[in-house]
C-alpha positions as CSV (number, residue, x, y, z in Angstrom):
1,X,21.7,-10.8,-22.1
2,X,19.1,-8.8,-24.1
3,X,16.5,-11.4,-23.3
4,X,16.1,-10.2,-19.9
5,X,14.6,-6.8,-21.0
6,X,11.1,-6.4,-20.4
7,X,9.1,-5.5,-23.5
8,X,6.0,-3.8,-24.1
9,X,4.5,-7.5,-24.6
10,X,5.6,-8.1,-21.3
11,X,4.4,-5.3,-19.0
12,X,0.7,-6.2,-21.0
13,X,0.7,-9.0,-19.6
14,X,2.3,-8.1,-16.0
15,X,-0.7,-5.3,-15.9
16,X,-3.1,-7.8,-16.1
17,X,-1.8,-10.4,-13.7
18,X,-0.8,-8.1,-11.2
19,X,-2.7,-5.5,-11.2
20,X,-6.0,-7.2,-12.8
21,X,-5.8,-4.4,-15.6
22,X,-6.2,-5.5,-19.5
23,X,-4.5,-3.5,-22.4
24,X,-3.7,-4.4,-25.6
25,X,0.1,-4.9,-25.6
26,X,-0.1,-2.7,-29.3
27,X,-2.3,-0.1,-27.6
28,X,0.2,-0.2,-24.9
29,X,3.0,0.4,-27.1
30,X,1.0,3.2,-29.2
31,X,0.3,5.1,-25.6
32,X,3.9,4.5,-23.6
33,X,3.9,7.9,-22.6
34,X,0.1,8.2,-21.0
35,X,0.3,8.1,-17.4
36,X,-0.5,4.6,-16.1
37,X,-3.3,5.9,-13.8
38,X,-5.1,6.6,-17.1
39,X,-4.7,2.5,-18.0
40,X,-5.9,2.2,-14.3
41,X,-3.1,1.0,-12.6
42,X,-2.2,2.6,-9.3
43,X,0.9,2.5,-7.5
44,X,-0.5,-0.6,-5.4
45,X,-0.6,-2.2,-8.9
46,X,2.7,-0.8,-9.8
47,X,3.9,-2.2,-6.9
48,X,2.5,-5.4,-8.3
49,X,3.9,-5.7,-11.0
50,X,7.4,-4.6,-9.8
51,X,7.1,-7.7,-7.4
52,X,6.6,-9.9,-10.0
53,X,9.8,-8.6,-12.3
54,X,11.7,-8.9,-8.9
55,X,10.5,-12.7,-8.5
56,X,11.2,-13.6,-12.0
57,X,14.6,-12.3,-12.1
58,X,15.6,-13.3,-8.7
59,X,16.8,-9.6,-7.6
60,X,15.9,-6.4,-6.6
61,X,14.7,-3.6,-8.8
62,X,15.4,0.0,-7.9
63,X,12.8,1.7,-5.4
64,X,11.8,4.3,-7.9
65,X,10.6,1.4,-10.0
66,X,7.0,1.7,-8.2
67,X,6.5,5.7,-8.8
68,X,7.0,5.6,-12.2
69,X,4.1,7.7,-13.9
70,X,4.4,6.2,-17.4
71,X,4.8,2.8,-19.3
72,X,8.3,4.4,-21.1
73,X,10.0,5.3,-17.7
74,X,8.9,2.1,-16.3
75,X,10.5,-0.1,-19.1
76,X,13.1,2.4,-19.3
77,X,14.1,1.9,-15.3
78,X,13.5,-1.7,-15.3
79,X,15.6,-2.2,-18.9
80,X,18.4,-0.1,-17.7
81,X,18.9,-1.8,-14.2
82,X,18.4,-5.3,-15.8
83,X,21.0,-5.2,-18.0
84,X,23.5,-2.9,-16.3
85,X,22.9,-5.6,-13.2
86,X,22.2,-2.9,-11.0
């Protein structure tokens, strides 16, 4: 089941499509701990992006998912309730 976690890859190319905002998937995963607003994605973006992960997989992911501050907590959140189904 470890193909269902979303990788740094990943939420690059989620920032873009869903919240218009290009970074370099290996500057992404050099800066995981600077606050998204810094990439320029705000929560509407966030939000974004969460609806996209919830489309893909088919289910919901936990409300916190959109106040994230960071790229870690977000893949963090979104790893752990993907593959704990919950």
């Amino acid at each position: 089941m470890s193909n269902t976690e979303l990788t740094v890859q990943e939420l690059s190319a989620l920032m873009k499509k869903a919240a218009g905002v290009t970074v370099d998937a290996q500057d992404l995963a050099s800066r995981v701990d600077t606050p998204f607003a810094e990439f320029g994605v705000d929560s509407l973006g966030l939000l974004g992006i969460v609806g996209e992960l919830e489309n893909r997989h088919g289910r919901a992911l936990p409300t916190d998912a959109e106040r994230c501050k960071t790229p870690r907590d977000f893949l963090d959140l979104v790893n752990g309730a993907l593959t704990t189904g919950g």
